[in-house]
N, CA, C and O atoms as a Maestro MAE file, in Angstrom:
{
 s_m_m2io_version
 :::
 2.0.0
}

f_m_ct {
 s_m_title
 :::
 protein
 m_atom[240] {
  # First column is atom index #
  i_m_mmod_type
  r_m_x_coord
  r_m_y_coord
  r_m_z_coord
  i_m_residue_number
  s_m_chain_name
  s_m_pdb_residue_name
  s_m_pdb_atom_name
  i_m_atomic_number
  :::
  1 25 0.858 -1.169 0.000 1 A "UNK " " N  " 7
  2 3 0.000 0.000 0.000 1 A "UNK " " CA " 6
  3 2 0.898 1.224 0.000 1 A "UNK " " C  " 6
  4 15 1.893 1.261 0.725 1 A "UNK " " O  " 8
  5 25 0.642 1.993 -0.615 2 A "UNK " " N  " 7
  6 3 1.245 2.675 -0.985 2 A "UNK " " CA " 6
  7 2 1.532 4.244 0.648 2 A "UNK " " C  " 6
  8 15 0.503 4.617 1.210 2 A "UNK " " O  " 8
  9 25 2.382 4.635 0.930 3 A "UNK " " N  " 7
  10 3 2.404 5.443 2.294 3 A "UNK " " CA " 6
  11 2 2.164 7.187 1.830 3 A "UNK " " C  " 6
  12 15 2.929 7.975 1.274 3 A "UNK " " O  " 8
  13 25 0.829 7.332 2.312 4 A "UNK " " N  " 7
  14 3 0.970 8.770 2.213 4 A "UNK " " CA " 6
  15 2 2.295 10.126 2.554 4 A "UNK " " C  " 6
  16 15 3.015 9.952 3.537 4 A "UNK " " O  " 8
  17 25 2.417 10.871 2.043 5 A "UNK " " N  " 7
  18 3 3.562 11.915 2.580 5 A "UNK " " CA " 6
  19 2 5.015 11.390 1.626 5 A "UNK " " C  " 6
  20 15 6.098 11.947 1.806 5 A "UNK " " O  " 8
  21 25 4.875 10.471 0.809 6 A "UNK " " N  " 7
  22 3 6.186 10.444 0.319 6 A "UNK " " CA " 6
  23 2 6.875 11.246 -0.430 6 A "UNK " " C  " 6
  24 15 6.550 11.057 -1.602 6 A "UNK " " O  " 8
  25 25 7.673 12.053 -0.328 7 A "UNK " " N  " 7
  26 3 8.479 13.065 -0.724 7 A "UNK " " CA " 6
  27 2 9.376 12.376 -1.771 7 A "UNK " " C  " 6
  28 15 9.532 13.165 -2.702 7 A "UNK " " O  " 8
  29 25 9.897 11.450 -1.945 8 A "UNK " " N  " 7
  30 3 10.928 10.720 -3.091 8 A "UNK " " CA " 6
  31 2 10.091 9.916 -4.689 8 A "UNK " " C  " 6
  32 15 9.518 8.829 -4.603 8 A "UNK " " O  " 8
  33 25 10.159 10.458 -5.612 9 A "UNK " " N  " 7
  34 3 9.563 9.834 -6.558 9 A "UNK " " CA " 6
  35 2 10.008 8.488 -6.665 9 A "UNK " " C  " 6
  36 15 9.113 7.719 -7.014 9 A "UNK " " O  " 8
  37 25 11.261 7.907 -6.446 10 A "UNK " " N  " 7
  38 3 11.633 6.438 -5.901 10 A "UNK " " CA " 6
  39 2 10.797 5.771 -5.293 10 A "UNK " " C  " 6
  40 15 10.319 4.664 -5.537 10 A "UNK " " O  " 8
  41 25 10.604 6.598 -4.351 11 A "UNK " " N  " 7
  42 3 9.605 6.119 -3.004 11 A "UNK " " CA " 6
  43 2 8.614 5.942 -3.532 11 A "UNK " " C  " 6
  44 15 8.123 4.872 -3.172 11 A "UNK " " O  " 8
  45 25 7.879 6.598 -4.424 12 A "UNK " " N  " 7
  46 3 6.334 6.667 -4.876 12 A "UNK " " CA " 6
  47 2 6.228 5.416 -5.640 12 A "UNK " " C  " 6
  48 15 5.384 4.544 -5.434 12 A "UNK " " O  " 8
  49 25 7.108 5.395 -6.499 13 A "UNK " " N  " 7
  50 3 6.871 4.399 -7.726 13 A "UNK " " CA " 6
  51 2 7.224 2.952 -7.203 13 A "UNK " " C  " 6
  52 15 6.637 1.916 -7.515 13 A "UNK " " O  " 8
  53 25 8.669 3.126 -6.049 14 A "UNK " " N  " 7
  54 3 8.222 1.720 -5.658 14 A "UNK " " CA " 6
  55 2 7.174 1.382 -4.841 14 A "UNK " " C  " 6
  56 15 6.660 0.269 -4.953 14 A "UNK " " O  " 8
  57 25 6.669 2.410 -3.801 15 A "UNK " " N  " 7
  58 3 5.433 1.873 -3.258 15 A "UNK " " CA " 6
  59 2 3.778 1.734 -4.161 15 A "UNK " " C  " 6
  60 15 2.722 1.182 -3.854 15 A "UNK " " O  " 8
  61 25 4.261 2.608 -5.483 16 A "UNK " " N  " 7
  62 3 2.946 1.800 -5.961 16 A "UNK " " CA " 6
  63 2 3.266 0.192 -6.270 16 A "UNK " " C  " 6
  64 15 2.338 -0.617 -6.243 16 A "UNK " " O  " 8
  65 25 4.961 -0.326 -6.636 17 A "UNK " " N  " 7
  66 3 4.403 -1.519 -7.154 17 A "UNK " " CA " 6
  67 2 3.414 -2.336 -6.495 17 A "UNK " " C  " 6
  68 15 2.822 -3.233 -7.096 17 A "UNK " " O  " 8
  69 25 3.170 -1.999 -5.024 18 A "UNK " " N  " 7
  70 3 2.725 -2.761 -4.481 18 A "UNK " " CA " 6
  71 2 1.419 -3.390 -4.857 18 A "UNK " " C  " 6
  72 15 1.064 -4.546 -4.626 18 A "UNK " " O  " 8
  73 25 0.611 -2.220 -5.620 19 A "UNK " " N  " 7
  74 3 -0.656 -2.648 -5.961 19 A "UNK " " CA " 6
  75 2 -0.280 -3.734 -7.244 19 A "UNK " " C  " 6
  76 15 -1.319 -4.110 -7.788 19 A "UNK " " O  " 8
  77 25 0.889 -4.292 -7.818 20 A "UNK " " N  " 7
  78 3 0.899 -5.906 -8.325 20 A "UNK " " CA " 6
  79 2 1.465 -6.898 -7.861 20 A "UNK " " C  " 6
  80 15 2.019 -7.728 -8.582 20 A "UNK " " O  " 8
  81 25 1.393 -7.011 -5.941 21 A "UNK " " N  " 7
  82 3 1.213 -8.046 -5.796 21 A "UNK " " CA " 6
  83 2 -0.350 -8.600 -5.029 21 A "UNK " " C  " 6
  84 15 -1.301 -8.067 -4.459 21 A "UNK " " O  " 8
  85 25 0.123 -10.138 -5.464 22 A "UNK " " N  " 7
  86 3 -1.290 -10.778 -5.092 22 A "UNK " " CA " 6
  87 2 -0.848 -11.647 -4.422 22 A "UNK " " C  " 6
  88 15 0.247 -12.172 -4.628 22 A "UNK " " O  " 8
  89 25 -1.956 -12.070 -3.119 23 A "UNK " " N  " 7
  90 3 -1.216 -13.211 -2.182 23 A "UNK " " CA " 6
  91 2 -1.874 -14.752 -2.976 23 A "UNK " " C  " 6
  92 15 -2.009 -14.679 -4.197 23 A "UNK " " O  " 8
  93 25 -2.143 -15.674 -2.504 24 A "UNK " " N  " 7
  94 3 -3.167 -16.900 -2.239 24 A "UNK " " CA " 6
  95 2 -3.679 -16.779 -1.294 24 A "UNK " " C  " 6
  96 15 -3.469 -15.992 -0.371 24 A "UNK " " O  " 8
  97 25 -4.412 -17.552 -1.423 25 A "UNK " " N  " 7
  98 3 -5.831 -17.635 0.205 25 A "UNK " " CA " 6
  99 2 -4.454 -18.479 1.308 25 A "UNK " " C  " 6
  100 15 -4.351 -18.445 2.534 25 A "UNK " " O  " 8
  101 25 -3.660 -19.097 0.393 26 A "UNK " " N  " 7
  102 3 -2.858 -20.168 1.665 26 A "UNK " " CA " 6
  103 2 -1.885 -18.917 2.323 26 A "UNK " " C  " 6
  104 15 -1.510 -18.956 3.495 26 A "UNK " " O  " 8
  105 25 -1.620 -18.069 1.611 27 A "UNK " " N  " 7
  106 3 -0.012 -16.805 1.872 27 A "UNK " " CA " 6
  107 2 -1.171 -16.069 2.527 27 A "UNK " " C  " 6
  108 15 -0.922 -15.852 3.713 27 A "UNK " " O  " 8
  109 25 -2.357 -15.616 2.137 28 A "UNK " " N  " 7
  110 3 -2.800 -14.565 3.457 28 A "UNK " " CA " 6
  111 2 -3.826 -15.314 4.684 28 A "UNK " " C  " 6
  112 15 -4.186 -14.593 5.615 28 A "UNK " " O  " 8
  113 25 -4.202 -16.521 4.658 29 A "UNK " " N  " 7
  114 3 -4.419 -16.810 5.831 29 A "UNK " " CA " 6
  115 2 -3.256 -17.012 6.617 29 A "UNK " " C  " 6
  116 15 -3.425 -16.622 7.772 29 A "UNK " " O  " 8
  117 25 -1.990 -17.550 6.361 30 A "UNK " " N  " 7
  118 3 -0.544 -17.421 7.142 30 A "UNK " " CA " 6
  119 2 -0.208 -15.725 7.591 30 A "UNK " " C  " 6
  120 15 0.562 -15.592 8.543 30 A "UNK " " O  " 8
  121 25 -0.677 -14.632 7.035 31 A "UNK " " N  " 7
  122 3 -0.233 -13.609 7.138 31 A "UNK " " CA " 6
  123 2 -1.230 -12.892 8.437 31 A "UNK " " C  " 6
  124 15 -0.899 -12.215 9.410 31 A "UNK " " O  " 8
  125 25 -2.492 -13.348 7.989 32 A "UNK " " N  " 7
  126 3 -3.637 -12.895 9.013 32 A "UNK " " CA " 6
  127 2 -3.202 -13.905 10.470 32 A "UNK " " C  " 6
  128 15 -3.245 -13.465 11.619 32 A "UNK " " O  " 8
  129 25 -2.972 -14.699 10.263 33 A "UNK " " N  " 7
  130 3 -2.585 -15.570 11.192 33 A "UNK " " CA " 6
  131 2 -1.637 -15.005 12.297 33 A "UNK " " C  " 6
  132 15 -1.851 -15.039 13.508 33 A "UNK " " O  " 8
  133 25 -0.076 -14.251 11.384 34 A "UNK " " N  " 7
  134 3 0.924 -14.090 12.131 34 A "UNK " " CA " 6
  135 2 0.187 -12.389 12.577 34 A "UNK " " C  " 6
  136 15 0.037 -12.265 13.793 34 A "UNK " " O  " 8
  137 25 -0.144 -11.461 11.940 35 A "UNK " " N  " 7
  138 3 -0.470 -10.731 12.603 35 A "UNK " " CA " 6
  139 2 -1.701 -10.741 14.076 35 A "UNK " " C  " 6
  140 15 -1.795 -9.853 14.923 35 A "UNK " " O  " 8
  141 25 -2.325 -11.719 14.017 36 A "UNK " " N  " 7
  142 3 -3.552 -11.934 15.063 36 A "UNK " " CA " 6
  143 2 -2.472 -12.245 16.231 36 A "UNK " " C  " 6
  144 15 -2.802 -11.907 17.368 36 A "UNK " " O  " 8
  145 25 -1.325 -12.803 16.063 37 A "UNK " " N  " 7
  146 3 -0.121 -13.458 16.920 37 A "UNK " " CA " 6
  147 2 0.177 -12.036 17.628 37 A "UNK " " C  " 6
  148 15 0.317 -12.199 18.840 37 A "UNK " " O  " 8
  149 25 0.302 -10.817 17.265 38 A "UNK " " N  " 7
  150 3 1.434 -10.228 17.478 38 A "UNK " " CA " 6
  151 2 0.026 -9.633 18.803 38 A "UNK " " C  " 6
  152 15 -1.185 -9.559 18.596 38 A "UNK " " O  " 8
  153 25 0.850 -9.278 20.189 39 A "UNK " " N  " 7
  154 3 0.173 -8.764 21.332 39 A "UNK " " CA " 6
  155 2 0.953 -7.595 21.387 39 A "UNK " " C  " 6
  156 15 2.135 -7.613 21.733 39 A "UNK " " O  " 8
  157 25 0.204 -6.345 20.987 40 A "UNK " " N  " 7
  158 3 -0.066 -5.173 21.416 40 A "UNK " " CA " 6
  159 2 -0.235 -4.453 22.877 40 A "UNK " " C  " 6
  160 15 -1.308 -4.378 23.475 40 A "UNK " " O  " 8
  161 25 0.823 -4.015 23.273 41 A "UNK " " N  " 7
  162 3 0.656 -3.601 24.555 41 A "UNK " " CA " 6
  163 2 0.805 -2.017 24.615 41 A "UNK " " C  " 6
  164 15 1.553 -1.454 23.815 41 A "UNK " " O  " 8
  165 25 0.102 -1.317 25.550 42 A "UNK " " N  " 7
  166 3 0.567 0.332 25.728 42 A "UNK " " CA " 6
  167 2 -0.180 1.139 24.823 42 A "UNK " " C  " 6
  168 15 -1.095 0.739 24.102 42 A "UNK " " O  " 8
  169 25 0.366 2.568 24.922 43 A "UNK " " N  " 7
  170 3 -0.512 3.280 23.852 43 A "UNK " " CA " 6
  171 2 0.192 3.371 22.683 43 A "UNK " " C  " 6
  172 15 1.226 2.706 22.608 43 A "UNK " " O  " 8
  173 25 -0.137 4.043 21.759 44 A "UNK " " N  " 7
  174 3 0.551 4.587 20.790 44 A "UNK " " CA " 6
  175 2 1.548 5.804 20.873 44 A "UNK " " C  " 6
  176 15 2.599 5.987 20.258 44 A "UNK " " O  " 8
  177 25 1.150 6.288 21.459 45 A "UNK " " N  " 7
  178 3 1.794 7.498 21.688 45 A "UNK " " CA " 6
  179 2 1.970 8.339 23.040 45 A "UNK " " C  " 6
  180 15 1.226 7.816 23.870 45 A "UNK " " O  " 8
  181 25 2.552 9.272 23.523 46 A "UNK " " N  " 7
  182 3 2.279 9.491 25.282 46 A "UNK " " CA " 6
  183 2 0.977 10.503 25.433 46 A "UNK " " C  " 6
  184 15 0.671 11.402 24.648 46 A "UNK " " O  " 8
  185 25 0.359 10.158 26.528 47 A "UNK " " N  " 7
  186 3 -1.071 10.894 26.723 47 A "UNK " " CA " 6
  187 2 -0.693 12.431 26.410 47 A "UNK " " C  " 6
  188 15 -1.642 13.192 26.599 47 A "UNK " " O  " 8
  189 25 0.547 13.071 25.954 48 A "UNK " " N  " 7
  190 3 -0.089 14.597 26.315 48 A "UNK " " CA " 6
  191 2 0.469 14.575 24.455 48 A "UNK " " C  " 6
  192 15 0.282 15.704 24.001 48 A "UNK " " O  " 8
  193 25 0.912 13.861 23.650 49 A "UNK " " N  " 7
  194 3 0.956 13.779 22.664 49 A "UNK " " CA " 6
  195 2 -0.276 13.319 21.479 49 A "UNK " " C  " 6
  196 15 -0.278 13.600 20.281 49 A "UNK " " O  " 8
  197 25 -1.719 12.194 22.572 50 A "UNK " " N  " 7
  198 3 -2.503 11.911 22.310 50 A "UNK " " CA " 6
  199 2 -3.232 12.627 22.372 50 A "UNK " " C  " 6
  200 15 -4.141 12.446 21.562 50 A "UNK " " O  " 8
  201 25 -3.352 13.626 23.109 51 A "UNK " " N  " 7
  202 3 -4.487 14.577 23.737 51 A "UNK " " CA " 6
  203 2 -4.431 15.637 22.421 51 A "UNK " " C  " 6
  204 15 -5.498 16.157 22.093 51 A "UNK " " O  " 8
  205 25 -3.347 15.931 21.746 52 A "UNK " " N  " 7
  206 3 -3.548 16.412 20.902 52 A "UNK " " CA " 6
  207 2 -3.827 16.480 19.292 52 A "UNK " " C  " 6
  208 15 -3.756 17.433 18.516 52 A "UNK " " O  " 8
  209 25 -4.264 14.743 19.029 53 A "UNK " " N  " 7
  210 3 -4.697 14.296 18.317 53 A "UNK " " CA " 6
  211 2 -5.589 15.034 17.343 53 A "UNK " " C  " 6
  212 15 -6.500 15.704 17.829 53 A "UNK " " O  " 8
  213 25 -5.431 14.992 15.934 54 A "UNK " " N  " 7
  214 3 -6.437 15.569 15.610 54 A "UNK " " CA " 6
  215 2 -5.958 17.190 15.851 54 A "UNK " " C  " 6
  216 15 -6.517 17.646 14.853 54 A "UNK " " O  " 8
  217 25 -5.707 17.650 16.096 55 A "UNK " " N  " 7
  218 3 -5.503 19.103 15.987 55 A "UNK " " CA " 6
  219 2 -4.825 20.156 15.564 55 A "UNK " " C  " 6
  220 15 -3.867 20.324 16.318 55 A "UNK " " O  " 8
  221 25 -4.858 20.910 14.759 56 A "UNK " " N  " 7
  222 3 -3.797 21.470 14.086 56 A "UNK " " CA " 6
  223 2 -2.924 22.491 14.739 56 A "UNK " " C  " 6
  224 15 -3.210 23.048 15.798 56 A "UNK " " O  " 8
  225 25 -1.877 22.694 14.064 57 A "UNK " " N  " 7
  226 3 -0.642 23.153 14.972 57 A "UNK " " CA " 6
  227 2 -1.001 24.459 14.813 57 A "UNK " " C  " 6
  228 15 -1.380 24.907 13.731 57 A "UNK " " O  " 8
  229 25 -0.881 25.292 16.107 58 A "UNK " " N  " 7
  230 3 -1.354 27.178 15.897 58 A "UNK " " CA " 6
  231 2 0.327 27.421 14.471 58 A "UNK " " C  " 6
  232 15 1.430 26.892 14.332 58 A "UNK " " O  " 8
  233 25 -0.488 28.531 13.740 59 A "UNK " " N  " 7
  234 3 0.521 29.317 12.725 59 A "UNK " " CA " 6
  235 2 1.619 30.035 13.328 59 A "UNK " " C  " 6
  236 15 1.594 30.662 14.387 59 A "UNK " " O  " 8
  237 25 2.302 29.920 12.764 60 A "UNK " " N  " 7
  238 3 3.781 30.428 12.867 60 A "UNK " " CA " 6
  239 2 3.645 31.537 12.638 60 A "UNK " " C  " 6
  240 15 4.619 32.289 12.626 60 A "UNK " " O  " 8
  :::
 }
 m_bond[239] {
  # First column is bond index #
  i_m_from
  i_m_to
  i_m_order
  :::
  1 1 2 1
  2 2 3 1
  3 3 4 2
  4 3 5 1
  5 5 6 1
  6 6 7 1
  7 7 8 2
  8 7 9 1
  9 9 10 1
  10 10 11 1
  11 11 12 2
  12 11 13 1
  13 13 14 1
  14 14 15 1
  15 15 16 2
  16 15 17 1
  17 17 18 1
  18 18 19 1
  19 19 20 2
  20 19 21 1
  21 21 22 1
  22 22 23 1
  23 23 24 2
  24 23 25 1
  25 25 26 1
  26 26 27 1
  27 27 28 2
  28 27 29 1
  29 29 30 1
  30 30 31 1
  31 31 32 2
  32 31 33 1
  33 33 34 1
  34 34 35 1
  35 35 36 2
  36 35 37 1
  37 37 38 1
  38 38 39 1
  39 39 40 2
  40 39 41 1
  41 41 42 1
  42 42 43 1
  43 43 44 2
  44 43 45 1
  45 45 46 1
  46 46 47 1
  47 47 48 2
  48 47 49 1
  49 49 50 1
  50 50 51 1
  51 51 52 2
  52 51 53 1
  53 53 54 1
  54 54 55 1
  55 55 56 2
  56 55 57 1
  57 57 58 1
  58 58 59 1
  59 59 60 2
  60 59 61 1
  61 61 62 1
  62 62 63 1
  63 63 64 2
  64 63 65 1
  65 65 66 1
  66 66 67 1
  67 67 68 2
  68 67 69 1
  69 69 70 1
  70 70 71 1
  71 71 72 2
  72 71 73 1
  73 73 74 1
  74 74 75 1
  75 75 76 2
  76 75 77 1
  77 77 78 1
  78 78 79 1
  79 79 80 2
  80 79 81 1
  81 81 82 1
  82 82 83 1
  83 83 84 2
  84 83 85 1
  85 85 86 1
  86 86 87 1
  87 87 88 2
  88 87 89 1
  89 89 90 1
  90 90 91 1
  91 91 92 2
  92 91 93 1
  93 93 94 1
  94 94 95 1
  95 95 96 2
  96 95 97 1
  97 97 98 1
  98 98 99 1
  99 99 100 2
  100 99 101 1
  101 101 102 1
  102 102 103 1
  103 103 104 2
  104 103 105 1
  105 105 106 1
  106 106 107 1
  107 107 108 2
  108 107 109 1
  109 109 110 1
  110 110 111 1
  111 111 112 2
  112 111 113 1
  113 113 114 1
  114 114 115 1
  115 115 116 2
  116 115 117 1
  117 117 118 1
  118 118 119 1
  119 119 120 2
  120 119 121 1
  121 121 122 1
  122 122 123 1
  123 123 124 2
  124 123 125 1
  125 125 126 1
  126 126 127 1
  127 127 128 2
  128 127 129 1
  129 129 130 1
  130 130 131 1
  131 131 132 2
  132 131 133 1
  133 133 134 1
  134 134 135 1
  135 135 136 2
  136 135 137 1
  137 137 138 1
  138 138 139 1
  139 139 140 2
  140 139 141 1
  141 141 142 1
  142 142 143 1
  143 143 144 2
  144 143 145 1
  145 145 146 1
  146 146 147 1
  147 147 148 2
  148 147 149 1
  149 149 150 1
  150 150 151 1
  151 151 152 2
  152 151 153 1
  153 153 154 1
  154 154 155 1
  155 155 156 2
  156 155 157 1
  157 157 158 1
  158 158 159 1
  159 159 160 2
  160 159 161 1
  161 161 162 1
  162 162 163 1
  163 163 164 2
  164 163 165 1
  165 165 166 1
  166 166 167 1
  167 167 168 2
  168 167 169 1
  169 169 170 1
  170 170 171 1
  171 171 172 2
  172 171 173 1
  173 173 174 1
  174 174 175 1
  175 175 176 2
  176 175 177 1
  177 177 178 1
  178 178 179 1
  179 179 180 2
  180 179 181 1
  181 181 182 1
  182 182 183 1
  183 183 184 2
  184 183 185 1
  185 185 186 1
  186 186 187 1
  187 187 188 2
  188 187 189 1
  189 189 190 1
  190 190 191 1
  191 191 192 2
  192 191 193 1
  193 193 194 1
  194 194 195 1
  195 195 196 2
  196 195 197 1
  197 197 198 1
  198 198 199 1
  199 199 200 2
  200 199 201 1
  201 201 202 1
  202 202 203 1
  203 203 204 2
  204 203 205 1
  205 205 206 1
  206 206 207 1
  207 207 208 2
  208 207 209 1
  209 209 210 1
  210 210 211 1
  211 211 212 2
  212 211 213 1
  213 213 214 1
  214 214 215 1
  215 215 216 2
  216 215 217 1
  217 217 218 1
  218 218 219 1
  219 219 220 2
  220 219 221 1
  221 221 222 1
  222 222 223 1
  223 223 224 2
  224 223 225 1
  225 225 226 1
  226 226 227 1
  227 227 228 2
  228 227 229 1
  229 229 230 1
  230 230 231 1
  231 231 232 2
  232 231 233 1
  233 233 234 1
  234 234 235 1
  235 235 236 2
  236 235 237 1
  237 237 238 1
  238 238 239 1
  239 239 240 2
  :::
 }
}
């Protein structure tokens, strides 16, 4: 999938190849599999960094 914000036309063109690949049902049930594996702990980010979620930065 391709990552929003990419600044490198490198970057762009290889992250579109992505839209030609294709898994099998056998390669993405193994993939859904290993991600359901992975345990998530904590937040994402620190509460006074969260709190400001969503909000735009006052102008310079």
């Amino acid at each position: 999938m391709p990552i929003p914000g990419t600044t490198k036309i490198a970057h762009m063109e290889q992250n579109l190849g992505a839209a030609a690949i294709h898994f099998t049902p056998d390669e993405l049930t193994k993939i859904n599999a290993d991600v359901d594996a992975v345990h998530i702990q904590g937040a994402r980010l620190p509460p006074a960094i969260l709190s400001m979620s969503g909000v735009e930065a006052p102008p310079k």
